[in-house]
Each structure stands twice: as C-alpha cells, then as structure tokens.
One Martini backbone bead per residue (centre of mass of N, CA, C, O) as a GRO file, in nm:
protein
  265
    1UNK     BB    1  11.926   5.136   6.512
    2UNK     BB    2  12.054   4.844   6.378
    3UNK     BB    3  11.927   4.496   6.414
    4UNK     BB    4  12.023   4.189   6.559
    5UNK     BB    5  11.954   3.830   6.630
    6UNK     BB    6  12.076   3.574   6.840
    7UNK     BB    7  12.187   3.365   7.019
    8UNK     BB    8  12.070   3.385   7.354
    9UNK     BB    9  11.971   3.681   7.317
   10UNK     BB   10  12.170   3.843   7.096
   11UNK     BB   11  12.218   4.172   7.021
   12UNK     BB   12  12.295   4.347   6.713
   13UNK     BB   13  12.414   4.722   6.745
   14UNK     BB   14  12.421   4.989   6.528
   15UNK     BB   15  12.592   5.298   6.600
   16UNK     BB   16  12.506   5.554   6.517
   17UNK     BB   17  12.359   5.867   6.580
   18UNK     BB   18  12.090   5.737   6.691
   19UNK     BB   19  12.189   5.743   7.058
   20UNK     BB   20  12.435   5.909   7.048
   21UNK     BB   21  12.698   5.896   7.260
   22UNK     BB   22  12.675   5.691   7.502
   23UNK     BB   23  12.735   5.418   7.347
   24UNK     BB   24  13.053   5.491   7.286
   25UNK     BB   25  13.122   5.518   7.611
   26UNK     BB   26  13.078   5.208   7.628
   27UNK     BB   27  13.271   5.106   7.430
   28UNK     BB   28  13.535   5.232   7.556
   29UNK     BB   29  13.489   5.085   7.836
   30UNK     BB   30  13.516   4.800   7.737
   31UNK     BB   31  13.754   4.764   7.578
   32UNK     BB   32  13.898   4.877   7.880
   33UNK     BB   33  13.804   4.594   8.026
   34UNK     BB   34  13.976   4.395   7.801
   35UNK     BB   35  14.254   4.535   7.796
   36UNK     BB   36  14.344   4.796   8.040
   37UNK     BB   37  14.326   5.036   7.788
   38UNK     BB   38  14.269   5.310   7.626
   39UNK     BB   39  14.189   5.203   7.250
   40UNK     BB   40  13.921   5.396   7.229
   41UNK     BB   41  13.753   5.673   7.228
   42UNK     BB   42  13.425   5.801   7.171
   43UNK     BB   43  13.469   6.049   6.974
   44UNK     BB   44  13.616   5.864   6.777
   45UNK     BB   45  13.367   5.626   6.754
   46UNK     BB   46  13.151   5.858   6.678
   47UNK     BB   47  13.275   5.959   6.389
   48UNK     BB   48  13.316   5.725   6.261
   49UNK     BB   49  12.992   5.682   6.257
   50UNK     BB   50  12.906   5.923   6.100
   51UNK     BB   51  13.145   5.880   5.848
   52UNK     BB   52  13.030   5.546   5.793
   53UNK     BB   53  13.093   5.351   5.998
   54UNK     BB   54  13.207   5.091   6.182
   55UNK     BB   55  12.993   5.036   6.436
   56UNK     BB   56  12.941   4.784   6.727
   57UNK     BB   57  12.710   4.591   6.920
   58UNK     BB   58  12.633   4.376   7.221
   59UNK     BB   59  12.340   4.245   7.360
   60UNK     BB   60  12.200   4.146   7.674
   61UNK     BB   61  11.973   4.271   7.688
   62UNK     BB   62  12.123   4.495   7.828
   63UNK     BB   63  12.411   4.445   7.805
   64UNK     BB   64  12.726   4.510   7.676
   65UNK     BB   65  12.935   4.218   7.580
   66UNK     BB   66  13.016   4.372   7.281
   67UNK     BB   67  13.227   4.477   7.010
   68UNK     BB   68  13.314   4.682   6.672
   69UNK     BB   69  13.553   4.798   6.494
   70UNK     BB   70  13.533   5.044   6.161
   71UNK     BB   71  13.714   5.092   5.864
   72UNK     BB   72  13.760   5.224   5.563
   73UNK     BB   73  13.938   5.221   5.228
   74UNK     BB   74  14.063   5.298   4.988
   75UNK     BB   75  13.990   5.017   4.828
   76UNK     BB   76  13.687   4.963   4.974
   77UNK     BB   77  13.736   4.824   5.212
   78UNK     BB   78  13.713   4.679   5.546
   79UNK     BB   79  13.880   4.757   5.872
   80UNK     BB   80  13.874   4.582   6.152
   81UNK     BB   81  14.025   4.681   6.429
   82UNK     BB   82  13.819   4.621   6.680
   83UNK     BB   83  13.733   4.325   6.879
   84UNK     BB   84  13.513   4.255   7.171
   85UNK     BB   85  13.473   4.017   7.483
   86UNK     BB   86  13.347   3.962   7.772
   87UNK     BB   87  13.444   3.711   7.972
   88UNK     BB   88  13.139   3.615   8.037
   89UNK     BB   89  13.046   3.613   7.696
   90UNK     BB   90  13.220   3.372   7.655
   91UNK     BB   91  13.125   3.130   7.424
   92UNK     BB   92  12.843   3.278   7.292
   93UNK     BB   93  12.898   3.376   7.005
   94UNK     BB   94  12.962   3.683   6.991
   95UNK     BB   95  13.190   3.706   6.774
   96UNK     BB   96  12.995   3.596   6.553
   97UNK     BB   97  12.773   3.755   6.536
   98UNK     BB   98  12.968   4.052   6.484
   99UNK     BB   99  13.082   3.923   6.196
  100UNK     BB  100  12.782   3.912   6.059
  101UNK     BB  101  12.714   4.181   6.070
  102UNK     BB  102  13.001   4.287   5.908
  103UNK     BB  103  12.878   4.146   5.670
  104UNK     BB  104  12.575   4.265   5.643
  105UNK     BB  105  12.698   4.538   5.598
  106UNK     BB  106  12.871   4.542   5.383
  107UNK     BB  107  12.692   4.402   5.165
  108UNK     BB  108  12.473   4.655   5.162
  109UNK     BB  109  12.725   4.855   5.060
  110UNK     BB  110  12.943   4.714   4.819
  111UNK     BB  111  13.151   4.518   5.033
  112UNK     BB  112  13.367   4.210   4.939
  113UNK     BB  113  13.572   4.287   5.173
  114UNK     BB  114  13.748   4.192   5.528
  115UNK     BB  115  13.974   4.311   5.764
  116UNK     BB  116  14.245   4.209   5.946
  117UNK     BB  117  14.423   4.139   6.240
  118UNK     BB  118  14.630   3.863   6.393
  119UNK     BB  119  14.741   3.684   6.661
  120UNK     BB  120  14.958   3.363   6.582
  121UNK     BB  121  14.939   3.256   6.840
  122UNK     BB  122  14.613   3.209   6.845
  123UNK     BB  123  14.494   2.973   6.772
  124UNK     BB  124  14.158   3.005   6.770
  125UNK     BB  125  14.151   3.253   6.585
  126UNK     BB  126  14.276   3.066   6.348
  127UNK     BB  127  14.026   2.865   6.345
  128UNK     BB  128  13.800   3.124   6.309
  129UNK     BB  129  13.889   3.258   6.079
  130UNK     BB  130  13.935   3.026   5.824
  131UNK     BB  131  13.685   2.778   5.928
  132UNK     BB  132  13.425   2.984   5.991
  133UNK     BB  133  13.471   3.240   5.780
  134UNK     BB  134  13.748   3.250   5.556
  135UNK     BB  135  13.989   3.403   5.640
  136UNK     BB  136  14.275   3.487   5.511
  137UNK     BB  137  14.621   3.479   5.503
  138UNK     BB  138  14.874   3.707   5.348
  139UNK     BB  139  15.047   3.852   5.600
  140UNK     BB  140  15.354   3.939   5.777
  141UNK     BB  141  15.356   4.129   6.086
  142UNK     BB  142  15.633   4.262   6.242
  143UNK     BB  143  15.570   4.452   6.525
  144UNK     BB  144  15.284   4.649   6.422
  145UNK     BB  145  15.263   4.814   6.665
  146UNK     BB  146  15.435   4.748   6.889
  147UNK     BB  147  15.471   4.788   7.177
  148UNK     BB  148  15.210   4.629   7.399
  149UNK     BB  149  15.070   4.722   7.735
  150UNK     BB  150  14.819   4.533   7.755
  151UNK     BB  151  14.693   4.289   7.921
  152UNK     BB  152  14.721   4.105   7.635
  153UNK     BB  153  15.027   4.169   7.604
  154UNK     BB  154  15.249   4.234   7.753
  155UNK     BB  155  15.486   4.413   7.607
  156UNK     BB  156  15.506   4.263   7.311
  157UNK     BB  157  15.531   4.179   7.024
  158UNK     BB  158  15.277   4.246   6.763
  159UNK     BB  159  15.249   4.059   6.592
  160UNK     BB  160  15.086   3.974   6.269
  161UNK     BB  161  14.824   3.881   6.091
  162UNK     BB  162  14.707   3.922   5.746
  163UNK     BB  163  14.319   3.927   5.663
  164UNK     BB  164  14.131   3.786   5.425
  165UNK     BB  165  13.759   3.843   5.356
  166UNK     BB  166  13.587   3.680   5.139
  167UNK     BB  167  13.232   3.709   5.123
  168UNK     BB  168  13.214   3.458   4.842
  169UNK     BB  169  13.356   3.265   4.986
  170UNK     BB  170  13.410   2.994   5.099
  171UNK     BB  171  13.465   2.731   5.366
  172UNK     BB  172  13.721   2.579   5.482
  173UNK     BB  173  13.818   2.278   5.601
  174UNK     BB  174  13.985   2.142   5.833
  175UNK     BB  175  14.296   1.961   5.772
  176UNK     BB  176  14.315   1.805   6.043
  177UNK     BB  177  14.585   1.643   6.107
  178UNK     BB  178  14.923   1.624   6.122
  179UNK     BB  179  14.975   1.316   6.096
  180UNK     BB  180  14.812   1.304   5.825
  181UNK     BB  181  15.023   1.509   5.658
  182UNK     BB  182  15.268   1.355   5.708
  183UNK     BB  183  15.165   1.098   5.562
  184UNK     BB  184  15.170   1.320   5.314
  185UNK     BB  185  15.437   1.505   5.336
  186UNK     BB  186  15.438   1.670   5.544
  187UNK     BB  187  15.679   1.959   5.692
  188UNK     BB  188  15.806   2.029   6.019
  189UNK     BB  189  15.928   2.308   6.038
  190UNK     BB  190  15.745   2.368   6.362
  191UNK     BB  191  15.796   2.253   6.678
  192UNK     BB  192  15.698   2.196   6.925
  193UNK     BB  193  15.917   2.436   7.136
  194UNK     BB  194  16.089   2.520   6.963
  195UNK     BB  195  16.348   2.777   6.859
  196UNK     BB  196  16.375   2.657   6.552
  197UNK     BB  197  16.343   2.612   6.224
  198UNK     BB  198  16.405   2.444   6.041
  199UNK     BB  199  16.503   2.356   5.750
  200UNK     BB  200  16.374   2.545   5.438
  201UNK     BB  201  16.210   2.413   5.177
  202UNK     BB  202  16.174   2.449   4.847
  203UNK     BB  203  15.890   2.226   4.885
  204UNK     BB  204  15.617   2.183   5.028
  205UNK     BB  205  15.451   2.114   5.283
  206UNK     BB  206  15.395   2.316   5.569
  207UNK     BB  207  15.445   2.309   5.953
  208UNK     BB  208  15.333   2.503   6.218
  209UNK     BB  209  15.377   2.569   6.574
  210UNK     BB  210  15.133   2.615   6.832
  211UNK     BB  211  15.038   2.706   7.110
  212UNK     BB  212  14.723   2.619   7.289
  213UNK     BB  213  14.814   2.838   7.553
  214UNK     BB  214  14.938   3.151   7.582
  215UNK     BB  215  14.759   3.330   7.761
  216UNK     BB  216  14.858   3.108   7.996
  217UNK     BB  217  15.184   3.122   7.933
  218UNK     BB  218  15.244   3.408   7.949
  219UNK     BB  219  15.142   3.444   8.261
  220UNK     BB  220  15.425   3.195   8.343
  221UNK     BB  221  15.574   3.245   8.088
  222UNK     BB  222  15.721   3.523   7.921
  223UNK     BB  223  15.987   3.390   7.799
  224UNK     BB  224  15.855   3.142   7.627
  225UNK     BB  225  15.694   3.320   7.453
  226UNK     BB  226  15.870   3.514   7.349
  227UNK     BB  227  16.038   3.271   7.177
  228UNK     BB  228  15.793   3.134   7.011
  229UNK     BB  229  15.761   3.419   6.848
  230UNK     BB  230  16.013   3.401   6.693
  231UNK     BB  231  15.977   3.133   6.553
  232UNK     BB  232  15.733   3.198   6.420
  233UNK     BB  233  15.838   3.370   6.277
  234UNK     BB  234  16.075   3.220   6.133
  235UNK     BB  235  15.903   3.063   5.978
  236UNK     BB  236  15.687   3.213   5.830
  237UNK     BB  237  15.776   3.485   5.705
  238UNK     BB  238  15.972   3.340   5.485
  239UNK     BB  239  15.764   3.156   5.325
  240UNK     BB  240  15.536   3.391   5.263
  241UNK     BB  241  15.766   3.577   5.109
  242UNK     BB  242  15.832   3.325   4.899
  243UNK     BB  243  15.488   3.206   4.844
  244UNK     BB  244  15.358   3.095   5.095
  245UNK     BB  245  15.019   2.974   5.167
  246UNK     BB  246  14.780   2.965   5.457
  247UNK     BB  247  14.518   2.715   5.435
  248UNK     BB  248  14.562   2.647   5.773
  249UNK     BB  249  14.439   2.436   6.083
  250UNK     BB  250  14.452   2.228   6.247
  251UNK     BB  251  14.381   2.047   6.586
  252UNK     BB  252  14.712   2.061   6.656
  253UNK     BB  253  14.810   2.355   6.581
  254UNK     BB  254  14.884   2.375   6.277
  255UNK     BB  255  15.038   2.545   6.009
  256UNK     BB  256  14.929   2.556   5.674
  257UNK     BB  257  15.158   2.551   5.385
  258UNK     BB  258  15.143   2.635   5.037
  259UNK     BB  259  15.160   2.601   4.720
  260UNK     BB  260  15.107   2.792   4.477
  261UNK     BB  261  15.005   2.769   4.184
  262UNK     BB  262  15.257   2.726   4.003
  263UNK     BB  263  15.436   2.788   4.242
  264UNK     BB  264  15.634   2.979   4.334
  265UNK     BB  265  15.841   3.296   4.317
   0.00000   0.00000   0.00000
C-alpha cells in the first residue's frame, strides 16, 4: 500500500494486491452506507485494482472515512468513476487530499488528464472541481446514468457535466459575483428559480442560475429539484452544445458560459 498523508492526520492509501480483499470490501461498504445502495462490490474494485487501476481509501487513524475509485481509459486518461466522503468526515478536506493523490499517482504513470462526471445542480461540487482542481465541463450528458435510486439521487435524472482534468492546466479563479458580471454585460440566460431559461442570445457571456443547496431542497420539495433540473438542462445543454464553454462559477452560483476565441462554431 503506498501512502500519503495530509492536514488532519489523514492518510491516503492505494490498495493495491498487498493488503488482499479485505481492504476493497470495506470500500464496498462505504460506499454502500454513503450511496445506500451496493454502487461497486468488493470483487469489482479487487480486480480493478490487480488490473493497474486506481483504488484508494482515505484513513483517521484506523477508520475508513473515504475512498475512489477509477479506471484507464482507451484514449490513455483516468476516469474517476467515483469518489465519496462520509459525512462525519465532510469538510475536513477529505475530498480535496484524495484528488491529490489521485493526481500524483496519474502524474507518475505519465497520465496527463482525469475525467469524471459530477451532477451539475451541486454548486459546491462545481465550485471545487473548476476553482480548487481545475477540471473544466466539456459536455452536457442529459439522464446519463438513467434513473438513479440511491438515497443521494433519489431516482431523479442522472444529467451529469463531463470534466476534463488537464494535470498541467493553471487553476482559474472563482470569477466574483453574478452582479459585477452583469455590470460587464453579461446575459441572465437562467434566473433563480425560473422554469425556463430566457430566449438563448447569438454571443456574449451567459449566466445560469443553479441553486444553493439542491440536496437540502430535494429532501422537501423533490418536484421543485425536479422542474430545476430540466431548466438547467434547457439551459446549459443548448448553448454548450452551440460552441459555449463554461468557464466557472459564480459565487453566487451562476454558471458562466463564453464564447471560444474565434466565436461559436
């Protein structure tokens, strides 16, 4: 098992053959008790790890407290398959320490980018992948998973952004308020709230509205998650599609869009 250690004293450690199975079925049911569904069985991430993939778990002490899974891919990247923290856990950087590792174990294989999919309705999510790693959205993948029971999706559509991680790339910095974007003209494309986004304008920066805290509004209004979720579909999906690429978030959650050098295509 090759370790790493950051703040807090955890420990990031790849599991590969040497600590046998049980190591791989204690990830299985983390998990299991963060999903609350079997989302990989021992066996799988077993194999994968024997196979040269990446397994890794996150330790207090003795005490499991995340894990992550990923696989190479043909084109020679990393696909992050997932990654998860339980909640006793969260905020103590547990997350950002197992992306680390998981950068410095691609980077030593001469592995240049790492991909992975995350729902774009979590801004915290989108503020952590492109403002702290850097991994920027490429692709709108609508209902990618299919319909999704677990206790975090809660068999809503699977609508997920696909990251690209370029290993090398700078990290761009959060790009201020909504507010101060607007006095630059940039367009309200999808305003809090709203079920539809405005009439989608030829050029110029566009901003979509995601809101603050999705999986708290999701436990008591699951058809306003729902109606959100299509918006911001109608939203992103279309322009992203157009040739517009998203270039950050807000810090008051706004998705900012802008044109490539040299406009759409």
């Amino acid at each position: 098992m090759r370790e790493h250690s950051g703040e807090g004293r955890i420990r990031i450690v790849e599991l590969g053959d040497s600590p046998g199975a049980s190591e791989h079925h204690r990830v299985a049911a983390l998990f299991q008790r963060i999903w609350g569904e079997p989302l990989m069985e021992a066996g799988l991430l077993r194999a994968l790890a024997h196979s040269g993939n990446y397994v890794a778990a996150a330790y207090r002490g003795e005490e499991m407290v995340g894990a992550s899974a990923g696989f190479l891919t043909a084109g020679g990247e990393l696909h992050s398959h997932i990654t998860g923290v339980v909640p006793e856990a969260r905020g103590a950087g547990v997350g950002r320490l197992l992306k680390i590792h998981q950068r410095d174990w691609s980077l030593a294989r001469g592995i240049d980018t790492v991909v992975w999919t995350f729902d774009p309705l979590i801004r915290r999510n989108a503020h952590f992948n492109m403002h702290v790693l850097g991994a920027m959205p490429t692709r709108y993948l609508p209902d990618f998973y299919g319909m999704m029971k677990d206790e975090l999706n809660d068999a809503a559509p699977s609508d997920r952004l696909y990251v690209v991680w370029d290993l090398h790339a700078p990290v761009s910095p959060s790009p201020g308020t909504s507010g101060a974007l607007i006095e630059e003209g940039a367009v309200v494309l999808l305003a809090p709230g709203e079920d539809r986004p405005a009439g989608f304008p030829p050029a110029g920066r566009l901003l979509v509205s995601v809101p603050e805290d999705v999986e708290g509004l999701r436990a008591k209004h699951p058809e306003t998650t729902a109606r959100l979720r299509f918006a911001v579909r109608e939203a992103l999906a279309p322009a992203m599609e157009a040739g517009m690429r998203v270039t950050g978030i807000t810090t008051d959650g706004y998705y900012v869009l802008e044109e490539p050098e040299g406009g759409t295509s």
